[in-house]
BAMI-104499 format. One record per residue (C-alpha): residue number from 1; residue in one letter; y, x, z. Coordinates in steps of 0.02 Angstrom, whole numbers. Layout:
<pts>
pos_code_yy_xx_zz
NUM_A_Y_X_Z
...
</pts>
This chain:
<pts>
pos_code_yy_xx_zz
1_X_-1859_-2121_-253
2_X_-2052_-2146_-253
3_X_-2096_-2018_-91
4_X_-2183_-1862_-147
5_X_-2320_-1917_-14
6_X_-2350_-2091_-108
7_X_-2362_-1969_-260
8_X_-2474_-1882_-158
9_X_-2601_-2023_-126
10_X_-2604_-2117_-288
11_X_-2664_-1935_-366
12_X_-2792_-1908_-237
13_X_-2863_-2082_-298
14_X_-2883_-2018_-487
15_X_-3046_-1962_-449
16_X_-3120_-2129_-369
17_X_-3061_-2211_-526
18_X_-3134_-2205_-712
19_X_-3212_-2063_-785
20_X_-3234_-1939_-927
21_X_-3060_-1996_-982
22_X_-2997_-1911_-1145
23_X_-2811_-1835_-1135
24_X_-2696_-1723_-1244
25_X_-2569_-1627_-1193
26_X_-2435_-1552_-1321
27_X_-2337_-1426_-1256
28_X_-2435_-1394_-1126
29_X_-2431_-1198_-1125
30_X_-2270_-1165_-1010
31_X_-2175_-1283_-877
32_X_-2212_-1475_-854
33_X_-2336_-1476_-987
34_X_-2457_-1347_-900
35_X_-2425_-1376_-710
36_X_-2469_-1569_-782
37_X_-2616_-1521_-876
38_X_-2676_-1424_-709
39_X_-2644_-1563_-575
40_X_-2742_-1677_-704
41_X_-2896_-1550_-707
42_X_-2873_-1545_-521
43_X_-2925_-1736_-502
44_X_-2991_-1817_-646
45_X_-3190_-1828_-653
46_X_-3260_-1754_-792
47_X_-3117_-1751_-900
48_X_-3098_-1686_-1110
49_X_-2954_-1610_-1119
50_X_-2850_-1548_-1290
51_X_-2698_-1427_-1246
52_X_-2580_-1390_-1384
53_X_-2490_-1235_-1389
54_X_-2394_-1101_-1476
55_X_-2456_-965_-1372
56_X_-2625_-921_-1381
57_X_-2644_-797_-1241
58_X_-2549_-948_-1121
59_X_-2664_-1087_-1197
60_X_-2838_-960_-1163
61_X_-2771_-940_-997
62_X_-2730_-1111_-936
63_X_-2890_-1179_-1017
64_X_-3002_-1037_-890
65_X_-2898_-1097_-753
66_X_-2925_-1283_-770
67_X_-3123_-1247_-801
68_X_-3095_-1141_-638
69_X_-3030_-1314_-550
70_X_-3152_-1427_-649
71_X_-3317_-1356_-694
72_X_-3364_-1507_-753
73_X_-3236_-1549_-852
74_X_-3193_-1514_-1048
75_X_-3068_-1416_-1090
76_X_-3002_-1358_-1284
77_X_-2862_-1269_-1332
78_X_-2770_-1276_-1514
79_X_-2654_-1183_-1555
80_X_-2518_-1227_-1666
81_X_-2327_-1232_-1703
82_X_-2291_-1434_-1708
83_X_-2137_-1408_-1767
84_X_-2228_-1427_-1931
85_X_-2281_-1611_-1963
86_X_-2421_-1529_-2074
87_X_-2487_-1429_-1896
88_X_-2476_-1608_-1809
89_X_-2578_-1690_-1932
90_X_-2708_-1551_-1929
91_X_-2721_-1564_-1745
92_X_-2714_-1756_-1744
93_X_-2862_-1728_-1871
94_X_-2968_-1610_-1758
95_X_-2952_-1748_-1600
96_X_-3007_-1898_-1710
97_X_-3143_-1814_-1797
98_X_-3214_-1778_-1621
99_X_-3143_-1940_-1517
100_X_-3171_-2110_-1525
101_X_-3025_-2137_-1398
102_X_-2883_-2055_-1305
103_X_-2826_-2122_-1140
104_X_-2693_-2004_-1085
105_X_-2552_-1927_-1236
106_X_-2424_-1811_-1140
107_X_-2274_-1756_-1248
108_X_-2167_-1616_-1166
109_X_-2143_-1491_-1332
110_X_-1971_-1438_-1329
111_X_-1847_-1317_-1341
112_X_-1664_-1243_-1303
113_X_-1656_-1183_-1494
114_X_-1492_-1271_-1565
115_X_-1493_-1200_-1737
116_X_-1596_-1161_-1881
117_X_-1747_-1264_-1992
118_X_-1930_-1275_-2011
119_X_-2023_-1224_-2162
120_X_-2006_-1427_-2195
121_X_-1827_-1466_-2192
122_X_-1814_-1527_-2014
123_X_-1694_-1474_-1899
124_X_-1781_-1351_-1764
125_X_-1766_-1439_-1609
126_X_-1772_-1624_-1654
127_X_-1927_-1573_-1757
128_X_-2024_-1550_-1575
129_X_-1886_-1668_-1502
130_X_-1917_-1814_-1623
131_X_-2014_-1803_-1753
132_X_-2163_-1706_-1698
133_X_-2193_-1813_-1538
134_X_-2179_-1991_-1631
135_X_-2313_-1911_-1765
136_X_-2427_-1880_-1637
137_X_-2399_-2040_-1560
138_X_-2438_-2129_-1735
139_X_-2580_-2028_-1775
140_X_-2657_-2049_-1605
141_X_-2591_-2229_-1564
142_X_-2765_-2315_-1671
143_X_-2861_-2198_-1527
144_X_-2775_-2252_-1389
145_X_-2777_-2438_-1424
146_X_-2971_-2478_-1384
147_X_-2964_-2373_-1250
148_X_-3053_-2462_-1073
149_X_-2982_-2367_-922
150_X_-2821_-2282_-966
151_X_-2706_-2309_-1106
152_X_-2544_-2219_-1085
153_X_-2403_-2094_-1206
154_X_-2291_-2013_-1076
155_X_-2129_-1907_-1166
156_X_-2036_-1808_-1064
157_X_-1865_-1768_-1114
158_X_-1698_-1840_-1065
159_X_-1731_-2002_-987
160_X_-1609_-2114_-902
161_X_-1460_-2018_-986
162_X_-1477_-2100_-1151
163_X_-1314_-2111_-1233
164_X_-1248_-2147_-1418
165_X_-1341_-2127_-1565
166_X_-1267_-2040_-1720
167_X_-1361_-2106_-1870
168_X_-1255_-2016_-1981
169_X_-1326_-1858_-1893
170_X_-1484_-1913_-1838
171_X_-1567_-1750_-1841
172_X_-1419_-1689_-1707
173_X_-1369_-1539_-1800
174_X_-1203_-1536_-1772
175_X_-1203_-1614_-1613
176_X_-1132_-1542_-1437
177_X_-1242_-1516_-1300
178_X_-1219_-1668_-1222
179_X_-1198_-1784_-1358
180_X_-1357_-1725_-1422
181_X_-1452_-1757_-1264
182_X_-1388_-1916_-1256
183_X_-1442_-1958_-1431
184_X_-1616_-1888_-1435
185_X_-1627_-1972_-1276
186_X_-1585_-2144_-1335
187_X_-1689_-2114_-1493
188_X_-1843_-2072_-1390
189_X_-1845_-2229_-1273
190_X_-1808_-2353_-1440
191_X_-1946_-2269_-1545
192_X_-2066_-2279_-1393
193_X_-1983_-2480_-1410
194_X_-2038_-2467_-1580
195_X_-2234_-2398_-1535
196_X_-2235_-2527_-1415
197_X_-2204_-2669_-1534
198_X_-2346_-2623_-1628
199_X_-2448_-2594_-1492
200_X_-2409_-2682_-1342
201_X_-2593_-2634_-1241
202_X_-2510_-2462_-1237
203_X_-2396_-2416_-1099
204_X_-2254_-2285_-1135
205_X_-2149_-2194_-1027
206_X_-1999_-2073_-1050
207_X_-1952_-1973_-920
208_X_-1827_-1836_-863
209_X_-1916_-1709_-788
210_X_-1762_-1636_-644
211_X_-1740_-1458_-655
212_X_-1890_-1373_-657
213_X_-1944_-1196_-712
214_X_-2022_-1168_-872
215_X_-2027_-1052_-1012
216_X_-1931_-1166_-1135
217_X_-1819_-1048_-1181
218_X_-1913_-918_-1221
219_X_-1895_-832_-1410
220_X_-1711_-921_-1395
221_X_-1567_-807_-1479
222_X_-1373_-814_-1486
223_X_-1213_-798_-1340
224_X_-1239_-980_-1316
225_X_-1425_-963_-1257
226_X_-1391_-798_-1168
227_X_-1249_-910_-1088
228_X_-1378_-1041_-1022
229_X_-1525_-941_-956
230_X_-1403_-830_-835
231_X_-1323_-1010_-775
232_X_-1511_-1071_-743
233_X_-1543_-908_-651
234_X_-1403_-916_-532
235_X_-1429_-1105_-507
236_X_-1630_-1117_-501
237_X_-1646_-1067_-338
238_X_-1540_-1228_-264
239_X_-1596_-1359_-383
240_X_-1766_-1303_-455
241_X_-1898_-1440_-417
242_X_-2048_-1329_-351
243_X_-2196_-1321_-520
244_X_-2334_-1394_-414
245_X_-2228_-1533_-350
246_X_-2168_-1587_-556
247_X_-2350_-1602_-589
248_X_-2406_-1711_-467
249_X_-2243_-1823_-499
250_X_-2286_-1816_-679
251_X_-2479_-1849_-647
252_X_-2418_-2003_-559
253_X_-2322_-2052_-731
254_X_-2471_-2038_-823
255_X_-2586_-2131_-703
256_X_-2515_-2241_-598
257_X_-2524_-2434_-621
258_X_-2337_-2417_-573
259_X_-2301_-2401_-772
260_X_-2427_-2497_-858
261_X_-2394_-2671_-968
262_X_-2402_-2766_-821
263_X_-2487_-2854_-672
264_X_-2618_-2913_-794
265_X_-2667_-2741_-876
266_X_-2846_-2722_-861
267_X_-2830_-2537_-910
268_X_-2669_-2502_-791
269_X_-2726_-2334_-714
270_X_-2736_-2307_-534
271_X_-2721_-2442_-421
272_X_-2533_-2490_-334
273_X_-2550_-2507_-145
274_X_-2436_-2581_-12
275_X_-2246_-2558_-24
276_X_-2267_-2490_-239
277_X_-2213_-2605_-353
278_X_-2225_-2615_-555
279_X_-2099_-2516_-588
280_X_-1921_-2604_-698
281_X_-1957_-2570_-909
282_X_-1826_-2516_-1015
283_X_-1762_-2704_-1075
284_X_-1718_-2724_-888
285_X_-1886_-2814_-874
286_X_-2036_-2786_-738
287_X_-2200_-2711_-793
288_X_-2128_-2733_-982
289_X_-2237_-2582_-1035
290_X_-2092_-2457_-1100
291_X_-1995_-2361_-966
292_X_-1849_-2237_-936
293_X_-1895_-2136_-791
294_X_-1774_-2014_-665
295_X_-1865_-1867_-609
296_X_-1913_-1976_-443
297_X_-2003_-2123_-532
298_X_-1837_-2224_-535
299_X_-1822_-2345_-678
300_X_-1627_-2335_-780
301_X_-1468_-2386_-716
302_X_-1377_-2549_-749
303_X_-1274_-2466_-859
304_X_-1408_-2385_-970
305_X_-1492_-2543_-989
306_X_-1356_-2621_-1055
307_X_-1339_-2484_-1193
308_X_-1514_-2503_-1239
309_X_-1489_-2701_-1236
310_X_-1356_-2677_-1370
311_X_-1447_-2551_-1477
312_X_-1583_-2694_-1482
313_X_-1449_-2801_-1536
314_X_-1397_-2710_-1691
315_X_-1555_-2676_-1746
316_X_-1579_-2485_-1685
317_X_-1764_-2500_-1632
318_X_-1801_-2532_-1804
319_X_-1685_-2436_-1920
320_X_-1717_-2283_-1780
321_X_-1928_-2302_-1828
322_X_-1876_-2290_-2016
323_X_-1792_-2144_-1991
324_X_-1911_-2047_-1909
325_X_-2025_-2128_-2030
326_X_-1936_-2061_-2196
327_X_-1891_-1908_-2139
328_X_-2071_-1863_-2079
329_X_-2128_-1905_-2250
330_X_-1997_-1803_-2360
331_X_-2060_-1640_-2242
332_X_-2252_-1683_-2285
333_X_-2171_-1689_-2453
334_X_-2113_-1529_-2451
335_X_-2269_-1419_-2454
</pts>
């Protein structure tokens, strides 16, 4: 476990460090996403800032409260459903048309929905789960690329638990619970694999968050969600990972040289100091650039490694990029 106080000190360094760095947070309205986006306004110098939201009355009000913590700071909210590629590409076109980089992509949109489909054709959840996160990473990655001090995508999800992929039901429809954590979890770290192959300047992490108190499950319906929220109720109190504490831990994600491409990076974030090391990448390899990341900056097991090793070896990284790839394209299609 990386000690909350090292977590601590590395944040409380951000502001020494580069500035007027350029970050977007999607999902950022409830839970990880907006304690993040706060802890980031807390320490970064003179920061823009895009937060990307369903709720407009949450977006307004985390956007006055960063300005509170950083007057000199820029902060714009959008909102949007991106469960609609056509509402990523929109906002994608809004950042580019007033960026000339992005340093910081945080990816937390999500949802406890298991049923239902877009407007598009895509299954509900694996729409935010899947496909809208790897369209804003390929929108974004040309804007992240050239960028100097920072050049990071973290996703937070289900990392470290990936398990088997079901390519007959890629979309997870029809999946159980936990089979469909462990395939959207396994199809997150390869197609952050895949981002990285085509980019390899650009550091990617994927990271389980721990249990931590959000508002993901808001608007969810049926016995099965009414089942879950009075479990996470009763069991919040013992296991909950206090909001303040997830965003610094996830600050540290984005900005730590910890999880950059290596002891050469020139644009590896904050500086490591004595006993922090580059942190083990997803192909079992130090500083590789792509990580799967416990709630306490662990790397994977053994064990997952290996799974990921064999997915590599059957070609998953790339048939898992297609996918994503055709399927985004047949909802664009749809309109």
């Amino acid at each position: 476990m990386v000690a909350l106080d090292i977590v601590e000190e590395s944040n409380a360094r951000i502001k020494h460090g580069p500035q007027d760095l350029v970050a977007v947070f999607v999902g950022a309205t409830n839970g990880v996403g907006e304690t993040t986006v706060r802890q980031f306004a807390k320490y970064a110098t003179r920061p823009r800032v895009y937060i990307i939201g369903r709720s407009e009355e949450a977006g307004n009000r985390i956007k006055r409260e960063c300005e509170d913590l950083n007057p000199e700071g820029t902060f714009v909210f959008i909102q949007r459903d991106t469960s609609l590629m056509r509402n990523v590409d929109a906002v994608c076109d809004e950042i580019r048309k007033k960026e000339k980089v992005v340093n910081l992509l945080f990816l937390s949109v999500g949802t406890l929905e298991v049923d239902g489909k877009t407007e598009e054709g895509l299954h509900y959840a694996s729409a935010l789960t899947i496909y809208a996160r790897n369209r804003f990473i390929m929108n974004l990655l040309p804007l992240l690329q050239p960028a100097q001090s920072l050049r990071r995508v973290v996703s937070v999800y289900g990392a470290t638990f990936e398990g088997q992929i079901r390519m007959d039901d890629f979309q997870a429809s029809s999946l159980g619970l936990m089979a469909k954590q462990g395939h959207t979890a396994s199809v997150t770290t390869l197609a952050l694999e895949a981002h990285h192959q085509f980019a390899p300047e650009v550091s990617f992490v994927h990271n389980f968050p721990g249990s931590v108190k959000s508002g993901i499950d808001r608007g969810s319906i049926g016995p099965l969600m009414r089942t879950l929220k009075t479990i996470f109720i009763l069991l919040a109190p013992l296991v909950d990972i206090p909001l303040e504490e997830a965003g610094d831990r996830h600050l540290f994600l984005c900005t730590s040289a910890r999880y950059s491409v290596g002891s050469e990076d020139e644009a590896a974030g904050v500086p490591l100091t004595d006993g922090l090391a580059l942190a083990r990448g997803s192909d079992g390899r130090v500083g590789s650039g792509v990580y799967s990341i416990d709630a306490y900056g662990e790397s994977a097991s053994p064990k997952v490694e290996r799974l990921l090793a064999k997915f590599r070896s059957e070609n998953a990284v790339q048939r898992v990029r297609d996918t994503i790839e055709a399927d985004v394209k047949r909802a664009l299609a749809s309109d």
